[in-house]
C-alpha positions as CSV (number, residue, x, y, z in Angstrom):
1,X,98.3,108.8,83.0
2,X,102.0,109.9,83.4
3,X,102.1,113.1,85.2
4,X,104.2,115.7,83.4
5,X,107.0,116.5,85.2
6,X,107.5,120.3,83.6
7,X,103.6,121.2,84.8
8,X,103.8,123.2,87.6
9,X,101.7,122.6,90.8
10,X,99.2,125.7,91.2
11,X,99.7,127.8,94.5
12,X,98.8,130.6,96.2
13,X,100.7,133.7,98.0
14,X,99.1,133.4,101.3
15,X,101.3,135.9,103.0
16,X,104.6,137.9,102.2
17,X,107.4,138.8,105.2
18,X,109.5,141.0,104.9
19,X,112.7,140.4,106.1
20,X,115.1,142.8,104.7
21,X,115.1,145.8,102.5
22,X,116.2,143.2,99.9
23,X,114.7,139.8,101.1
24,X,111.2,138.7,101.3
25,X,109.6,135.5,102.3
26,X,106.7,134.3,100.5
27,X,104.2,131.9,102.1
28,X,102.9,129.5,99.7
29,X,100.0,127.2,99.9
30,X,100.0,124.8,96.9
31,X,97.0,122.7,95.7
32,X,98.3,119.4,96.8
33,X,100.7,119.0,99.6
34,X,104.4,118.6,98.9
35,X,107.0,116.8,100.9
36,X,110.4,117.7,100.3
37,X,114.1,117.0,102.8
38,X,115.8,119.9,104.2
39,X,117.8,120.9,101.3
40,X,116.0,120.1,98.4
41,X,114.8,122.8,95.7
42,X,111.8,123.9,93.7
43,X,111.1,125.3,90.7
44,X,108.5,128.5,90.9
45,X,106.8,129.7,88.8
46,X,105.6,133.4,88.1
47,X,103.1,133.1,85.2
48,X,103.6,135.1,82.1
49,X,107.2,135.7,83.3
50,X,109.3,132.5,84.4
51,X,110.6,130.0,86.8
52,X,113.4,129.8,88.9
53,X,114.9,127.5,91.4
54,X,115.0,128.3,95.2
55,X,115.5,126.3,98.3
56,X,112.4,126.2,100.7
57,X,113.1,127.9,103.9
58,X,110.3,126.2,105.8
59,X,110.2,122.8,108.1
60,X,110.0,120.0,105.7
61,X,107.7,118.4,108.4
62,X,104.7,120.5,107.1
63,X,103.4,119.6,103.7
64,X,100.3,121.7,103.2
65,X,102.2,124.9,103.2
66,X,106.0,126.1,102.1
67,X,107.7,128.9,102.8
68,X,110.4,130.2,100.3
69,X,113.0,133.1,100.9
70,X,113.8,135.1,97.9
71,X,116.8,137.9,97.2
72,X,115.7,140.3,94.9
73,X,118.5,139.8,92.2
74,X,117.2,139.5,88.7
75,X,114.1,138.7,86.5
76,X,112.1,136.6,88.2
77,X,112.5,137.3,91.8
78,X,111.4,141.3,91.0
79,X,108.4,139.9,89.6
80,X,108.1,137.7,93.0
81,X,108.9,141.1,94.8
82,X,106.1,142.9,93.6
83,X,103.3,140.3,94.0
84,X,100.6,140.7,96.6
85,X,98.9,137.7,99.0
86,X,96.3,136.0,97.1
87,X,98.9,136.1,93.8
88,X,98.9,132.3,92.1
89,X,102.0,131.2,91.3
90,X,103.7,127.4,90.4
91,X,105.7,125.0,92.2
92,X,107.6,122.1,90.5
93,X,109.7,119.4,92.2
94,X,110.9,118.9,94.7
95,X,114.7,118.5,93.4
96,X,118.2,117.8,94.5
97,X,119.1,114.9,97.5
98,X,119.0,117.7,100.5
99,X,121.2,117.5,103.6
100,X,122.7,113.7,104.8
101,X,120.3,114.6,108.2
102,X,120.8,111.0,108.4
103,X,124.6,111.0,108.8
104,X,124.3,114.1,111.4
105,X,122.8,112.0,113.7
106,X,124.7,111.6,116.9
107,X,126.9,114.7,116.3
108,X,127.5,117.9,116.5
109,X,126.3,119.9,113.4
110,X,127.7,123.3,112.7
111,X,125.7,125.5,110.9
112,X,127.5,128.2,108.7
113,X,125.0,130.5,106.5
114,X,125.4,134.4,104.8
115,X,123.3,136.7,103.7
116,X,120.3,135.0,102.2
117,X,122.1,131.7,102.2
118,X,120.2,131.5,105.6
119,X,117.1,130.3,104.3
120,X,118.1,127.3,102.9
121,X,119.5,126.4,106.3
122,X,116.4,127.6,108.2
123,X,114.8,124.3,106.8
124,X,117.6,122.2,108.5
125,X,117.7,124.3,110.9
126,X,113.7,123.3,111.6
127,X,114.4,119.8,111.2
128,X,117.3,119.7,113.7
129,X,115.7,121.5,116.5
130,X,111.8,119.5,116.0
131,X,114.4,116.5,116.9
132,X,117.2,118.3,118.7
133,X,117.7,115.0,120.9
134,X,119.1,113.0,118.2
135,X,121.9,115.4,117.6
136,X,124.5,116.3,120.4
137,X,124.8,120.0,119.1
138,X,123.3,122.0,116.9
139,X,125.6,125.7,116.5
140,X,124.5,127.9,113.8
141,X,127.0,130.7,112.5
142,X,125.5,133.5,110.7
143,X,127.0,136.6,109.3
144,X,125.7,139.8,107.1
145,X,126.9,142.7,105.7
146,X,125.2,145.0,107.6
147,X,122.3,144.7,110.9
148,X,119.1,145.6,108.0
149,X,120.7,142.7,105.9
150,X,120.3,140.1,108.9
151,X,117.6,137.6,108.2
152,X,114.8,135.9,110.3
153,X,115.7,138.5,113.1
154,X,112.5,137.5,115.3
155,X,113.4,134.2,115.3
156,X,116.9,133.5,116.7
157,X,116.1,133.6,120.5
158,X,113.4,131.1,119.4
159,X,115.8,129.0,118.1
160,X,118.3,129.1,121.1
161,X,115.0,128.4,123.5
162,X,114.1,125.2,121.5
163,X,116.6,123.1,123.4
164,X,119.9,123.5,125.4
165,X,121.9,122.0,122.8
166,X,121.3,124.7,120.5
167,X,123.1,128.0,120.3
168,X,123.5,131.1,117.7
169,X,126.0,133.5,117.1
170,X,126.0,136.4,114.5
171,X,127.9,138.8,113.2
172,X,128.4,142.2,110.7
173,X,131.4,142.9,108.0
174,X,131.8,145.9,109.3
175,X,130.8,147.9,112.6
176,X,127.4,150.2,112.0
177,X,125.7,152.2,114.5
178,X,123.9,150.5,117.2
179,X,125.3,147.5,116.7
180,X,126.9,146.0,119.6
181,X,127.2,142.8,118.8
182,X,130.3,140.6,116.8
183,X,131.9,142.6,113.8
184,X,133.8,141.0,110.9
185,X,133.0,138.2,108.1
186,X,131.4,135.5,108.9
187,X,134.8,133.3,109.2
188,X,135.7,134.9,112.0
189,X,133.1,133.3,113.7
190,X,134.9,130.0,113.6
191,X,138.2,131.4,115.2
192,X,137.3,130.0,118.5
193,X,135.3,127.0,117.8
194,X,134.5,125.0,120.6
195,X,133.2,122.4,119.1
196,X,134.4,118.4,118.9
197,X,135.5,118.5,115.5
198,X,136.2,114.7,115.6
199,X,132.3,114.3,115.8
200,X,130.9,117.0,113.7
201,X,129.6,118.1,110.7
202,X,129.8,121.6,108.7
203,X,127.2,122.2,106.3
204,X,127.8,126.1,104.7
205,X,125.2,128.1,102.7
206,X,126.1,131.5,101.2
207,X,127.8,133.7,98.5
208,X,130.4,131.1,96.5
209,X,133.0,133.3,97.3
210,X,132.0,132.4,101.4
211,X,131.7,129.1,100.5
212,X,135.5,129.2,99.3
213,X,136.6,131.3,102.0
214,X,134.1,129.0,104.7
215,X,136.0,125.8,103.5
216,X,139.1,126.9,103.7
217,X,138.6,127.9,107.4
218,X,136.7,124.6,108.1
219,X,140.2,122.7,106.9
220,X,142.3,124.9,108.8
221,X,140.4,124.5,111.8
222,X,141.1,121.1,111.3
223,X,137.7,119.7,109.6
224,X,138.0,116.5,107.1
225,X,136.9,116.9,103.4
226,X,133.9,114.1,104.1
227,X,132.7,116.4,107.4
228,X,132.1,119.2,105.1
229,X,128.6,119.9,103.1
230,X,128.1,122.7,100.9
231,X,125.2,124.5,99.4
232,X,126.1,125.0,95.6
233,X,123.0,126.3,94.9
234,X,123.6,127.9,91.2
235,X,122.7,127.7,87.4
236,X,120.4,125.0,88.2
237,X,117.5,125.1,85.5
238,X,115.5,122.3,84.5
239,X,116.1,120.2,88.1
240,X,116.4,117.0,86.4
241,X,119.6,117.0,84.9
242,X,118.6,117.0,81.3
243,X,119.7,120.6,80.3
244,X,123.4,120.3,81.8
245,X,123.7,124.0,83.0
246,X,124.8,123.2,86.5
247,X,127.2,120.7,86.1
248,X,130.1,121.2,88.9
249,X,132.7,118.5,87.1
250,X,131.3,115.2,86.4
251,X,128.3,116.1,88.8
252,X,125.0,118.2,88.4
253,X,124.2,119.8,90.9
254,X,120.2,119.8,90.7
255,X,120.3,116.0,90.6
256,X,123.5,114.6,93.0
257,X,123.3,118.1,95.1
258,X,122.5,121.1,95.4
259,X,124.2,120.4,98.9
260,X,128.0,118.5,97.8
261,X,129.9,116.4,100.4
262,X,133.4,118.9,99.9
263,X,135.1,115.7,99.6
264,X,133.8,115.1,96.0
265,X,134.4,118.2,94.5
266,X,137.4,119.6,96.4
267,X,140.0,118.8,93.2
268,X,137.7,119.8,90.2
269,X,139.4,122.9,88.9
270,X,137.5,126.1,90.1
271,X,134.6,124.3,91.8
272,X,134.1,127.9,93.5
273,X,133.3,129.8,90.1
């Protein structure tokens, strides 16, 4: 028998994190394992209420349990706000080709993220550092509104400590008290790169206006269109490419993305929104 690709895969909430006054992360155990690249997306499912897509934020080396990080920005993700661990809930896919991990090998791979845009990067992040050997740097830029926005807090000296080609930088938009640390958007971050841009790679995940403003930096900093990966992760719906909602010119994004080489997109007419 053909197994229906709509029918969701039943899970459980095993635990819930929260993050920030805004962001939780939801630890998922589903029925079956699920192997999925850094990158890729699922559809979950709150029964009764609906499904929406969301990148896991886990290690895709570990099948028998996801972790996904949720905003709480609309319908569904209040519904996933106010479950409790033990909740069941439904996982379809995975979706989407993830990142080219493949064509980062042997390089130095910068790391952009905002806000929530984080967690989709936490699962590259994951798989870069379980293999940090192959790759000749990992840097990861973060940035966040304010220090209670910042996300995975507890886990960025871990990251640094996983190997010595690793390193993490952060910053605010705007100074708050206590905060001693780098002030400004996250662009500013890339003012004094140090990084061989002849041998790198930027992947971005964020707000779309970030994206725009992340790119733009990434060019004048003298990055190549086909060094550039971004994480268009929006109006994506059925995951398949069937209901055309998240078509980004002649591409849709749940089927050839959600993370686009910039080099394909860069002259479709507001690719940004």
């Amino acid at each position: 028998m053909i197994e229906n690709p709509y029918y969701p895969i039943d899970s459980v909430v095993e635990d819930i994190i929260t993050e920030t006054p805004t962001i939780k992360t939801f630890v998922l155990k589903p029925s079956r394992p699920i192997k999925f690249k850094a990158g890729q997306f699922m559809q979950l499912t709150v029964p009764g209420v609906g499904e929406a897509p969301f990148t896991p934020s886990s290690s895709p080396n570990v099948e028998d349990k996801m972790e996904i990080t949720i905003l709480r920005t609309g319908k569904v993700t209040e519904a996933l706000h106010e479950l409790e661990p033990g909740a069941k809930v439904g996982l379809r896919g995975p979706y989407g080709k993830g990142y080219p991990v493949d064509k980062m090998k042997g390089k130095e791979v910068l790391i952009v993220g905002g806000g929530v845009g984080l967690a989709p990067l936490r699962s590259l992040i994951y798989c870069l550092i379980e293999d940090a050997s192959k790759y000749k740097r990992i840097s990861i830029k973060y940035g966040a509104k304010n220090p209670e926005e910042l996300c995975f807090k507890r886990q960025y000296d871990e990251w640094t400590r996983a190997a010595g080609n690793v390193d993490f930088t952060n910053t605010i938009d705007v100074p708050a008290p206590g905060w001693n640390g780098r002030v400004g958007l996250v662009t500013t971050l890339l003012d004094d790169l140090d990084i061989d841009i002849s041998d790198s790679i930027a992947v971005s995940c964020g707000p779309q206006i970030m994206l725009k403003f992340v790119t733009l930096k990434l060019l004048d900093c003298g990055y190549e269109p086909p060094q550039i990966y971004l994480s268009m992760n929006r109006k994506m719906s059925c995951g398949m490419g069937k209901c055309g909602r998240c078509n980004v010119g002649p591409y849709y994004l749940c089927v050839d993305g959600p993370d686009m080489c910039y080099d394909k997109i860069k002259d479709i007419p507001n690719v940004f929104g």
